[in-house]
C-alpha positions in Angstrom: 4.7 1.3 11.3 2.5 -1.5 12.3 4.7 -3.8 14.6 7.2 -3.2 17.6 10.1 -2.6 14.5 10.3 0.4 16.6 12.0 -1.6 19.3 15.8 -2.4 18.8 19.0 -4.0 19.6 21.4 -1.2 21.3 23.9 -0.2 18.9 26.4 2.1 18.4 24.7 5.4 19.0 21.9 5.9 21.2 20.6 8.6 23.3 19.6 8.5 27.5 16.3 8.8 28.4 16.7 9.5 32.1 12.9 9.0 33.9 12.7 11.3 37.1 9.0 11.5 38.9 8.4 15.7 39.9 9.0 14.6 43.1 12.8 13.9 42.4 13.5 16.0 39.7 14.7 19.0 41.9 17.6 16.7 43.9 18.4 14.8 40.5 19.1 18.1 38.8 20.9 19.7 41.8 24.5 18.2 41.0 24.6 18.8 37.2 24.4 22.7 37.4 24.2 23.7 34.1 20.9 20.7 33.7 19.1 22.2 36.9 20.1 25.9 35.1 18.0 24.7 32.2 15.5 23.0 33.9 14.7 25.8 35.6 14.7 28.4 32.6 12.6 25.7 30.5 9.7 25.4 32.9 10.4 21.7 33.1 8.7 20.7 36.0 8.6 16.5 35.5 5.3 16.0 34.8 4.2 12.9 33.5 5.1 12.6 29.5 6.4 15.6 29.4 10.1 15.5 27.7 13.1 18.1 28.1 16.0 17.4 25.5 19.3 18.4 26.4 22.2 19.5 24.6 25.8 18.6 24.7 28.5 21.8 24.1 28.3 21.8 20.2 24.8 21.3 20.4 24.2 17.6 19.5 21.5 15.5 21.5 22.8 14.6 24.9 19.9 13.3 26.5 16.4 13.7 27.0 14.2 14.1 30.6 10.9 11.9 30.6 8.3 12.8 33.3 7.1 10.5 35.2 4.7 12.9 37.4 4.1 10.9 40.4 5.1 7.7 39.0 1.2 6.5 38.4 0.7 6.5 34.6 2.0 3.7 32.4 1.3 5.6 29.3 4.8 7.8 29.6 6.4 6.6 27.0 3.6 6.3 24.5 4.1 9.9 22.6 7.7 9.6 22.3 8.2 7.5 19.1 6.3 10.2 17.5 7.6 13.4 19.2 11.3 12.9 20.3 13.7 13.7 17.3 14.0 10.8 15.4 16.9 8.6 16.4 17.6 5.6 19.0 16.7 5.7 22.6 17.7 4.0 25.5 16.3 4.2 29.2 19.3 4.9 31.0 18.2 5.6 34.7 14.9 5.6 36.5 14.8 8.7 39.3 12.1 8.4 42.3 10.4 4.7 41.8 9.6 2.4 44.3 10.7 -1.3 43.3 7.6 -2.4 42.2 6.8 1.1 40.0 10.1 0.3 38.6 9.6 -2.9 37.6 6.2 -2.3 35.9 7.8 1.2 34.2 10.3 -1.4 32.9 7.5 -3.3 31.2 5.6 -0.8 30.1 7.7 1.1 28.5 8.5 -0.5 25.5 4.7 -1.6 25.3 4.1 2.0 25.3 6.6 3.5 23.2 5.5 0.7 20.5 1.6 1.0 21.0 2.2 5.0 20.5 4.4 4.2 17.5 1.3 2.8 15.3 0.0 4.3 12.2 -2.3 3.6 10.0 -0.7 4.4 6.2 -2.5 2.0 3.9 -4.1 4.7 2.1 -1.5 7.3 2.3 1.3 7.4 -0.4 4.1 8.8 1.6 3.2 5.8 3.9 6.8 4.2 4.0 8.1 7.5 4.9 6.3 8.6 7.4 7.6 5.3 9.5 11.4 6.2 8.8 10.3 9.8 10.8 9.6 7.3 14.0 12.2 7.1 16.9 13.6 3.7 17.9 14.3 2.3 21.6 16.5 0.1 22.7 14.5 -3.2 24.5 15.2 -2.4 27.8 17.1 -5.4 29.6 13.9 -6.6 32.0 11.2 -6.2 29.6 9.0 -9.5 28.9 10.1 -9.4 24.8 7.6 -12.1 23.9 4.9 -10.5 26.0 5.4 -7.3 24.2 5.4 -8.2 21.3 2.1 -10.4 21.2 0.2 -7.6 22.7 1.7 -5.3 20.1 1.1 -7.3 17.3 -2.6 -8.2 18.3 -3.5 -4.3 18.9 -2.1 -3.6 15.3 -4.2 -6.3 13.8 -7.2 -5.1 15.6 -6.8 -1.2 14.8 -6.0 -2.2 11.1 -9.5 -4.0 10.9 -11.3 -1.1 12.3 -9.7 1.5 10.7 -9.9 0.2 7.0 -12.9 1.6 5.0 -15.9 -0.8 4.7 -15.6 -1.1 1.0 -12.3 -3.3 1.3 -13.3 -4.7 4.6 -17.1 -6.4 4.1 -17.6 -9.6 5.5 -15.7 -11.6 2.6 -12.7 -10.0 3.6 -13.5 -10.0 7.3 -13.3 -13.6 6.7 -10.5 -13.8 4.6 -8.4 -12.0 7.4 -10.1 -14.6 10.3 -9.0 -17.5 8.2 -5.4 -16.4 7.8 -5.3 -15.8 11.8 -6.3 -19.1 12.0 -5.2 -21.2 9.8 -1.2 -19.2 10.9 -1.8 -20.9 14.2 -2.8 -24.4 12.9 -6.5 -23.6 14.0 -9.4 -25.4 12.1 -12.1 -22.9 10.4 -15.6 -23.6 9.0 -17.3 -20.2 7.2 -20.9 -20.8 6.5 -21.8 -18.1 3.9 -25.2 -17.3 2.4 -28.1 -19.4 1.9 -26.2 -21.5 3.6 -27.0 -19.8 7.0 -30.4 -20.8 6.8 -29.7 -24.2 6.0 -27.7 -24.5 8.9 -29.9 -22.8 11.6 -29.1 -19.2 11.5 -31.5 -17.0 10.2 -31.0 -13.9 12.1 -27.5 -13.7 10.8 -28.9 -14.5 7.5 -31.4 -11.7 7.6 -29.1 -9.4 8.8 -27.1 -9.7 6.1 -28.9 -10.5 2.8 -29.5 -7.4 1.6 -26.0 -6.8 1.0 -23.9 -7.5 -2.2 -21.3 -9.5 0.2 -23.0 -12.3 1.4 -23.9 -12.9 5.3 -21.3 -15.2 6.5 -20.5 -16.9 10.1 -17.1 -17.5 11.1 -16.1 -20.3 13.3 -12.9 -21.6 13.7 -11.6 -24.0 16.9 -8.1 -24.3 18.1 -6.3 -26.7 21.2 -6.7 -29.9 22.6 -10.1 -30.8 22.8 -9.7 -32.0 26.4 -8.4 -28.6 27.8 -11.2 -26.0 29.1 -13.4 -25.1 26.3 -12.9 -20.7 25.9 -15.4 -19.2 23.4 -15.1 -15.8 22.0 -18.4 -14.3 19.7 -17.4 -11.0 17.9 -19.9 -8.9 16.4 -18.6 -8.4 12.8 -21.1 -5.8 11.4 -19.2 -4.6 8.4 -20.7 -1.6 7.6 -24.2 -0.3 9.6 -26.5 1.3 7.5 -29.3 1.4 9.8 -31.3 -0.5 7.3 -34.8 0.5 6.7 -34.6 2.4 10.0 -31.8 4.4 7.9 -29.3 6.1 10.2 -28.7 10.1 9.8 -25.4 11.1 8.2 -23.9 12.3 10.7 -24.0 8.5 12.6 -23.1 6.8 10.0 -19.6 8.7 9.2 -18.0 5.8 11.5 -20.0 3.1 10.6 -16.8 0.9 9.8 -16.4 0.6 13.0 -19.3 -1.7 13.8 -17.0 -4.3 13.6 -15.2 -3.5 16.4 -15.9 -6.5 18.4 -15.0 -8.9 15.8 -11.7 -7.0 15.4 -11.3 -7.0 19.1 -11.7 -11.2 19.6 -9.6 -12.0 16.9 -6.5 -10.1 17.6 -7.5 -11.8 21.6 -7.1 -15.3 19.7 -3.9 -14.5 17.9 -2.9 -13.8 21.3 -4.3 -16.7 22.8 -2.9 -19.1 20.0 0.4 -17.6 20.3 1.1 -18.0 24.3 -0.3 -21.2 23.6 -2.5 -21.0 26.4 -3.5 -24.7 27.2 -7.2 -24.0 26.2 -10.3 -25.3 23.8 -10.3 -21.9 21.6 -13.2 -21.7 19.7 -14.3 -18.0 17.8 -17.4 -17.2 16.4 -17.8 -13.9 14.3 -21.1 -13.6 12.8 -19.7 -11.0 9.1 -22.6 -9.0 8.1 -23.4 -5.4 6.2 -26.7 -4.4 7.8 -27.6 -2.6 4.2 -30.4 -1.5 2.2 -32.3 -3.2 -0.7 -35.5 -4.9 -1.8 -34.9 -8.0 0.4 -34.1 -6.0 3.9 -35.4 -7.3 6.7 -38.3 -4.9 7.7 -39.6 -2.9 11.1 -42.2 -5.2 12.2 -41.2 -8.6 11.0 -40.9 -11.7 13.3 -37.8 -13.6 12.7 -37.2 -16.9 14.4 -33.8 -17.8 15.8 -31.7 -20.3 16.0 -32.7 -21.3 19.2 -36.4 -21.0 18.6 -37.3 -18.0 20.3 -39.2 -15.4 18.2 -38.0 -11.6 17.7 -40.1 -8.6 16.5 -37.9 -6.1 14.9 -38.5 -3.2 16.5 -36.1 -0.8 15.0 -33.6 -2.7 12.2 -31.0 -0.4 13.4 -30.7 -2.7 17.0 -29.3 -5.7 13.9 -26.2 -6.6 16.1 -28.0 -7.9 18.9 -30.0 -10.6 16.4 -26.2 -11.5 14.6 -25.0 -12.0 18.1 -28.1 -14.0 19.2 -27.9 -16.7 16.5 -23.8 -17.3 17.4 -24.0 -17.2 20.7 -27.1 -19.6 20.9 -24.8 -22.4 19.6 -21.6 -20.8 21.4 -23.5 -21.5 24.7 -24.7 -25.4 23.6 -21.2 -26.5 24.5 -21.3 -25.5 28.3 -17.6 -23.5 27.9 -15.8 -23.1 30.4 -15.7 -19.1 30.2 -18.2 -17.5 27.1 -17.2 -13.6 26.0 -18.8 -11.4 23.5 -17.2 -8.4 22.0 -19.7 -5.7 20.2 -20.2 -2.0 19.4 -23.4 -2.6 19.9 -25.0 0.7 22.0 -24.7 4.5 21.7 -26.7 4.2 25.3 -22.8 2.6 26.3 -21.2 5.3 25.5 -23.6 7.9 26.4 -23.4 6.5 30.3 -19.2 6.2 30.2 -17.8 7.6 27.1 -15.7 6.1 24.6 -12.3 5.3 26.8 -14.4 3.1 29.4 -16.2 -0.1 27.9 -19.1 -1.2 29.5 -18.9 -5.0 31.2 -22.5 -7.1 31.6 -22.3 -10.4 33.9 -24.6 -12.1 36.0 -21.5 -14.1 37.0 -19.8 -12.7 40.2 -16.6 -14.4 40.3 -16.4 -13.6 36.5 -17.0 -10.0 37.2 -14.5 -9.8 40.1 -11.7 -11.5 38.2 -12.2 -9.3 35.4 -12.0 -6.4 37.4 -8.4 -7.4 38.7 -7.5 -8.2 35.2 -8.8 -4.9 33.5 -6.6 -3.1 36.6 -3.2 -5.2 36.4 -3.5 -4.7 32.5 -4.3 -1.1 32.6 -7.0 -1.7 30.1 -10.7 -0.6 31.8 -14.3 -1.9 32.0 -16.6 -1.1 34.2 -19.8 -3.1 35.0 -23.2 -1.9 34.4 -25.8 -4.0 36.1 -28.2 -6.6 34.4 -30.8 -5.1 35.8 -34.0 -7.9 35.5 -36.5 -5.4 36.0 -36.0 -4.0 32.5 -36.4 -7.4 30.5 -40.5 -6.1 30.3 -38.9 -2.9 28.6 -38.1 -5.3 25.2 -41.7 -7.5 25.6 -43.6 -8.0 22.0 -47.5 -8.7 21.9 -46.8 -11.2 19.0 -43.3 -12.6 19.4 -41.2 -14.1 22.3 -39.3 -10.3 22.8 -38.6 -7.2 20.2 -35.1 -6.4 19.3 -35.0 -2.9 20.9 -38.8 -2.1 22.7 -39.7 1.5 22.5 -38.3 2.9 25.9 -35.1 5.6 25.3 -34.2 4.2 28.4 -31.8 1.8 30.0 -30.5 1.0 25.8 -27.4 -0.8 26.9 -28.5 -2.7 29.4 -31.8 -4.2 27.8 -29.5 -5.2 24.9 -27.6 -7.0 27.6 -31.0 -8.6 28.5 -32.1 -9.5 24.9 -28.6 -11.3 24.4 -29.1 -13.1 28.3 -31.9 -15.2 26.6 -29.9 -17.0 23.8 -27.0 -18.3 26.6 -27.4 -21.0 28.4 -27.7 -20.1 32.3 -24.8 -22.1 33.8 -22.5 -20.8 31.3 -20.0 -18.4 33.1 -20.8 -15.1 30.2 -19.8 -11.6 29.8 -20.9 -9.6 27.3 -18.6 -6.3 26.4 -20.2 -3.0 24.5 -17.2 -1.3 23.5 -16.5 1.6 21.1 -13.6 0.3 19.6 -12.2 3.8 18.7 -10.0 6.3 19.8 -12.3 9.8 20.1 -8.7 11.6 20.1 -5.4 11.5 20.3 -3.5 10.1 23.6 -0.2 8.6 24.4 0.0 5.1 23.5 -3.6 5.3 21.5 -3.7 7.1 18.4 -6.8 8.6 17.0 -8.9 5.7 15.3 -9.3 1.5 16.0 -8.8 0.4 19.2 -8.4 -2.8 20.9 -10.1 -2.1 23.9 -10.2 -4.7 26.6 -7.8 -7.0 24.4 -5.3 -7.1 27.2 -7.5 -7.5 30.1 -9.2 -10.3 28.5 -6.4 -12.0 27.0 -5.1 -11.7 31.4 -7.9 -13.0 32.4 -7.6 -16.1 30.3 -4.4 -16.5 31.8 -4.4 -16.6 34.9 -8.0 -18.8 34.9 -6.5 -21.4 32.7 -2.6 -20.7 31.6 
């Protein structure tokens, strides 16, 4: 189940979901006897997500209790498609909500409910039937349906990418799946692929890449009227991370599919984007690489020249997403957009200073930081800024080239990756750049274990409100 299918038309037979915070579930209950009778020999106690199914006489479903806790967490609703008997729910009352907690638990919860839904089957035989298991609710009557359903549909694109083994996602396919985004919106798409690269000024992408039986290949497709506000999204699209030459362990390269997280991320943001219409310039860049191993890999200690002149010692060829980044976002930046955003799984030092729920948010841009803040909160979808500290530019210095890709400090790793990209945009350029782990560690409601569209939301609100 890949869509919100798993919202529905009410029909016929459907169960109540009554939502009641702990705070209210005690004078809910007290009038229905035989419920507060069972709510009390259960243990029930309201908590948020947890669920209480009630019986009628002859023992058929008569209704189920949703916890809402204190009424703070969004994500209520995101376990149930999986773990209520399967069947069709509606929300029939809301217990203990202020107005405006009401109104966003009215929103929410079919976002929720469908987000949680999401599986990944492609490989699985019993695929088709393991969506029949899932449990249906009815749209509830306030609920943004359009809303919904683009965010839904952009998240199941971007977990699919992720989640689908390298060897049927390299960059061929990567670009296969970017055109089809695309060209379904009416967008116009150039791919330059190969030896092409360096005929066209990007040989970091193209060094990247070469060693790998799918040729390097840069993505770029534009969409809107060319008068509106010019928006440019770069996506790292590192289709499989060896290491290269700097050859990574085993055990870091189990999720190494990954690595093209970011592309994954900015193209389910522009299927969004395209589909609201937002009255913007859209252009997307993905640099598509595989960062692999042969006779032709780049090397620890070659200088490569970029696209925008400046020289780079490779210091470690297992730092490659910065140099793919560097080339796209050197011509990204030429235009002078009106707002410039790259998406990248690009540091373990990112997750090892917040995790893998909280991406990490670089700007030198103030107002840019501040509205993404407000965004990443109304959205529920988190960042949280690490500073661009200036001091630490020295830490990536090179005695024979302009800068090294990675310097031999183990400190400070995602923010002097921050610092490396910084040179190749243009300093009026309003920029953020986003390290993200594009993958659910664990299981949680509303986020299944695997690809992840983190930030997609908060982006796609910040968009919005600067140009919709």
């Amino acid at each position: 189940m890949s869509s919100t299918t798993v919202l529905v038309e009410a029909g016929a037979a459907t169960v109540p979901i009554v939502a009641v915070t702990a705070e209210a579930l005690a004078s809910w209950a007290a009038p229905h006897d035989r419920i507060a009778r069972w709510i009390a020999v259960s243990g029930f106690k309201g908590d948020a997500g947890t669920t209480l199914a009630i019986a009628n006489d002859d023992g058929s479903l008569m209704q189920v209790l949703l916890g809402l806790g204190r009424g703070e967490d969004p994500w209520v609703t995101g376990g149930l498609a999986k773990s209520l008997p399967r069947g069709v729910y509606h929300i029939d009352e809301v217990i203990g909500l202020s107005d405006a907690a009401l109104h966003e638990f009215s929103s929410w919860a079919p976002l929720a409910w469908a987000l949680g839904a999401y599986q990944f089957t492609r490989y699985k035989k019993d695929g088709a039937a393991a969506a029949e298991k899932l449990s249906r609710l009815v749209w509830p009557a306030e609920a943004d349906r359009a809303h919904v359903e683009r965010i839904v549909a952009a998240a199941t694109l971007t977990r699919d990418l992720v989640n689908t083994p390298a060897a049927d996602m390299l960059p061929d396919v990567l670009a296969q799946t970017a055109e089809f985004v695309a060209t379904h919106h009416g967008a116009s798409v150039k791919i330059t692929v190969g030896d092409d690269l360096l005929k066209r000024g990007y040989p970091m992408i193209h060094a990247v890449g070469r060693a790998s039986s799918s040729a390097p290949r840069l993505i770029d497709f534009t969409w809107g009227n060319p008068a509106d506000k010019k928006v440019t999204l770069v996506g790292k699209g590192v289709c499989f991370d060896t290491g290269g030459l700097d050859l990574k362990p085993a055990s870091a390269m189990g999720l190494m599919k990954k690595d093209m997280g970011g592309a994954a991320t900015v193209l389910g943001l522009a299927d969004m984007i395209m589909d609201a219409m937002l009255p913007v310039r859209l252009r997307v860049m993905i640099p598509a690489v595989e960062n692999s191993v042969s006779g032709n890999s780049f090397r620890p200690g070659d200088v490569l020249t970029s696209r925008s002149g400046l020289t780079v010692e490779i210091g470690n060829t297992d730092a490659e997403g910065r140099l793919v980044l560097a080339d796209a976002l050197s011509e990204a930046s030429a235009e002078e957009p009106a707002l410039l955003i790259d998406c990248a799984t690009l540091t373990g030092a990112a997750r090892s200073a917040l995790g893998p729920e909280l991406p990490a948010l670089f700007t030198d841009n103030e107002d840019l930081a501040a509205d993404l803040a407000a965004a990443a909160k109304a959205t529920h979808d988190p960042m949280w800024r690490l500073p661009m500290w200036t001091p630490y530019r020295k830490m990536i210095d090179s005695k024979i080239a302009d800068m090294n890709n990675a310097g031999d400090s183990p400190f400070a790793g995602a923010i002097t990756a921050a610092l490396f990209l910084k040179e190749f945009v243009t300093a009026n350029v309003p920029w953020a750049h986003i390290d993200l782990y594009a993958w659910n560690a664990g299981e949680r409601p509303g986020r299944p274990q695997g690809g992840e569209a983190l930030t997609q939301r908060a982006l796609f609100e910040l968009i919005r409100r600067r140009f919709g």
